[in-house]
N, C-alpha and C positions, 0 to 999 in steps of 0.2 A: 780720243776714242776712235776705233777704226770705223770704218766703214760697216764694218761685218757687225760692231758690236754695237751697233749705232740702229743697225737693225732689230736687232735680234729684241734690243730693248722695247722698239716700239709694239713691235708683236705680242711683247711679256703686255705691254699697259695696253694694248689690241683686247688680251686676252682675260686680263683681271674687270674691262671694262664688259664685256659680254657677261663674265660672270656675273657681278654685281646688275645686269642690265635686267636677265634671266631670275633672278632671287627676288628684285621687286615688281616683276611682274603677277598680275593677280593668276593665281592656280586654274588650274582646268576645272570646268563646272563639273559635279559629280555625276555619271551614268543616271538617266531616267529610271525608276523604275521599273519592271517590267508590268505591263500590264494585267491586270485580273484577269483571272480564268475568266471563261464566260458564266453566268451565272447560271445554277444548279438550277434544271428545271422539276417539280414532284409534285404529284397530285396531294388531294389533302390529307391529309391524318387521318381517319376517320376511326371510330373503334371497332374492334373484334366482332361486334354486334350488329355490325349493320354491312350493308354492300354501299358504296357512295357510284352513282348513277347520273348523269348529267339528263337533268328536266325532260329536253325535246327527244329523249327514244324512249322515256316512258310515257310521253304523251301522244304517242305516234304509232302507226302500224308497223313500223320497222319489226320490231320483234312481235311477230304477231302471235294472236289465240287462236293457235291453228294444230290441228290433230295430226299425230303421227301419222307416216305413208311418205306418199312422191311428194316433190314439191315444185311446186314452178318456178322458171328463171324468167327474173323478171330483168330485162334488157332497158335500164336508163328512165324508168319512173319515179313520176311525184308521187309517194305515197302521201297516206291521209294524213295530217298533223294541227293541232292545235291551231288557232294564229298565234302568229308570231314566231315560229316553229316552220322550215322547210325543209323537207331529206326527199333528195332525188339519189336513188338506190337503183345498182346493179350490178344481177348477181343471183345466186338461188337465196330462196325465201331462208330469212331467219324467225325460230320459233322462240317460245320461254325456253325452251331449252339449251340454246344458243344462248339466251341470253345471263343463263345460271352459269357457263364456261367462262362468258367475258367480266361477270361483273368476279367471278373467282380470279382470274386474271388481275385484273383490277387492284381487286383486295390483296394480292400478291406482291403486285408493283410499285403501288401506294408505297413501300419500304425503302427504297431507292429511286435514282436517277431517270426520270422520264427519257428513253432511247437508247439504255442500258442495256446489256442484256441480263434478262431474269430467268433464273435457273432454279426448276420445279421437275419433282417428279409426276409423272400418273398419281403416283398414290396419295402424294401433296394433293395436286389440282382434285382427286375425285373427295381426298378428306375433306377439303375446302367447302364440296358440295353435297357433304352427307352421304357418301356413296362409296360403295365399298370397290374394294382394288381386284376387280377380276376380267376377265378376258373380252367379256362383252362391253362391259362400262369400258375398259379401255378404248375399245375398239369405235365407241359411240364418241369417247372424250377427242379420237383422232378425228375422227367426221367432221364433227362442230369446230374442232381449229381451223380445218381447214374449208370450213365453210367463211369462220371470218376473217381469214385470210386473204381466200378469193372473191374479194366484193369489192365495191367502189361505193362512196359515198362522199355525198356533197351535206354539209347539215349547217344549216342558220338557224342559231338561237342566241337572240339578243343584238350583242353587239357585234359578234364574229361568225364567221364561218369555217369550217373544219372540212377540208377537200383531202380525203386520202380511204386508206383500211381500218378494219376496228382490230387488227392486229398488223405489224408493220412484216414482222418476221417470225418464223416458227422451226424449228428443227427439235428430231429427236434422237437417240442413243436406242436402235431399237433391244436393243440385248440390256440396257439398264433401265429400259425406259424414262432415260431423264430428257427433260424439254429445255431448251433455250428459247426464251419467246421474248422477242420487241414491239415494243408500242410507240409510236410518233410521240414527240413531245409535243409538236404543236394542238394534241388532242386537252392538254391543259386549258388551252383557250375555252372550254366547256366547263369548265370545273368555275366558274367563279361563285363568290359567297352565295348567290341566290337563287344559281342555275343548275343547282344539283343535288340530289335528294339521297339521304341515307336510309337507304329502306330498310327494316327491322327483317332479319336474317332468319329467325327460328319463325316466324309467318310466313315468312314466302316458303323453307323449305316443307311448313304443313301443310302447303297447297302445291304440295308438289306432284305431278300426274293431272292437274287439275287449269289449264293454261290459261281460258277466261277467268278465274278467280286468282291465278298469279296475277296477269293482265292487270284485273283492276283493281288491287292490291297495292301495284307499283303506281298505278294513273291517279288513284285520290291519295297515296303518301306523299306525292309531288307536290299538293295542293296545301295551303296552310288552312285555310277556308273555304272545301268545296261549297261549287254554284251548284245550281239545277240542268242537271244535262238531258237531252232528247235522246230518248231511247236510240233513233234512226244514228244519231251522232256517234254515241257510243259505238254502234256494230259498226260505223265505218272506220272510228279511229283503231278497234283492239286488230284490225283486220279479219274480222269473223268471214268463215266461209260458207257459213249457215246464210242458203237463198232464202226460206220463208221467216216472217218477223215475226211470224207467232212462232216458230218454234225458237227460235232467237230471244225472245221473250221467257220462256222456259229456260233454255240452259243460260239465262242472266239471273235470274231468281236464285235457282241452284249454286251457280258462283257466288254474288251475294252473302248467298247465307252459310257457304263454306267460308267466306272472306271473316263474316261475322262473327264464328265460332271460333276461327284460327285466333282473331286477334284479342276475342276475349279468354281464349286460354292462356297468351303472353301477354297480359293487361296493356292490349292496344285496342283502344278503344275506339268500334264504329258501329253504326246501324245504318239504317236503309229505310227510303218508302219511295213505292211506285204511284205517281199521282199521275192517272191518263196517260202521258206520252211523255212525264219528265220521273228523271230518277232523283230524288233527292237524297243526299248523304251528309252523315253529322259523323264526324270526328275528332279525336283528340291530336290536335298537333302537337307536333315535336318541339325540343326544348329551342332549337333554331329557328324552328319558325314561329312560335310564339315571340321571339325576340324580333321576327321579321313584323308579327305583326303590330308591337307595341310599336315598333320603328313609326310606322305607316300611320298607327290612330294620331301619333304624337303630331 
């Protein structure tokens, strides 16, 4: 054999030997999979009938019982709040009426993706609120966005704190009037099982024009077993701007008893008694929180 083919041979069994070397080697590991999306963040479910509200701003002056007109800006204050409850707020004052925008808000977004964008018209947002679609309510529905829009809040309840807007983003279509409006997902951290109250919708909006008796409407729905509260206590959490306590005394009776009629015409049932300087209240809690309270006796 020549030289050349002497070669050529060893190259062929070079080359058979690579092959077979390559064939029993073990295979490439298969690609990772890709990782999960992040998980979908959503407020709770709540039904048609109710608004769902996180605890510490119905037990607080944030949305206060306070009469139409000017309102003051209040520049980085503790407002009044339960214990356990702290919202340091600024920004101009929010009323019940601000507070019927966001919980419709609310009940809108509840549907999707907390930081999504939610796209509502005026006449969605004012149906939402029992209120019909005309130039002034518009004009009122734009105010209140952007009241909660331009605020800052800091709020502790429980175990978390929530540092941002009660809306994150808002824009509108003024020739269609349609809304894009964002809300923080981190505002879920308020929502857990215990910390938030679904308030009966067709009560609140019979007390509607009426803000001390929305007020405290929302403040004993929170509650599964109201205590006995001090008159004084109450006018400092609804935020009342009423100086004298006798007359504070007066427009609390009247709310009261607006409160009382509302809920006995949608069978939610509450009464009332003023004994001295405590208000006492009996109520029918809700199907969750009876479930909160059986929890608790067990």
């Amino acid at each position: 054999m020549t030289e050349r083919g002497s070669l050529l041979d060893k190259l062929k069994r070079m080359q058979e030997r690579n092959v077979r070397g390559k064939e029993a080697e073990p295979s490439a590991p298969a690609a990772e999979p890709a990782q999960q999306s992040a998980q979908v963040i959503r407020l709770p479910l709540w039904p048609e009938t109710v608004r769902g509200v996180p605890n510490g701003l119905l037990r607080s002056a944030l949305f206060g019982a306070i009469r139409k007109g000017r309102r003051r800006y209040i520049s980085g204050e503790d407002l009044a709040a339960i214990d356990g409850v702290t919202i340091r707020y600024k920004g101009e004052r929010l009323d019940q009426g601000d507070l019927d925008v966001w919980e419709s808000v609310l009940h809108a977004v509840r549907l999707q993706e907390l930081g999504s964008q939610c796209h509502l018209t005026s006449y969605a947002l004012l149906k939402l609120m029992g209120k019909t679609d005309t130039g002034k309510n518009r004009a009122t529905l734009q105010a209140r966005i952007e009241r909660l829009r331009a605020n800052a809040i800091t709020i502790k309840q429980g175990r978390y704190s929530y540092i941002g807007g009660l809306v994150d983003e808002a824009y509108k279509d003024e020739e269609t009037q349609a809304w894009v409006i964002v809300v923080n997902p981190k505002l879920h951290a308020l929502y857990a099982a215990d910390q938030f109250t679904q308030v009966e919708w067709n009560v609140r909006h019979a007390l509607d024009g009426k803000p001390l008796a929305q007020w405290l409407h929302s403040f004993y729905a929170s509650h599964a077993k109201p205590y006995p509260m001090r008159i004084e206590t109450l006018h400092e959490l609804c935020g009342s701007e009423t100086v004298r306590m006798d007359h504070y005394r007066q427009d609390l009776r009247k709310a009261l008893d607006a409160v009382t009629a509302a809920c006995e015409a949608h069978g939610e049932g509450f009464s009332y008694e003023i004994r001295g300087d405590l208000l006492h209240v009996e109520k029918k809690p809700s199907r969750a929180q009876r479930g909160h309270l059986a929890k608790n006796a067990g």
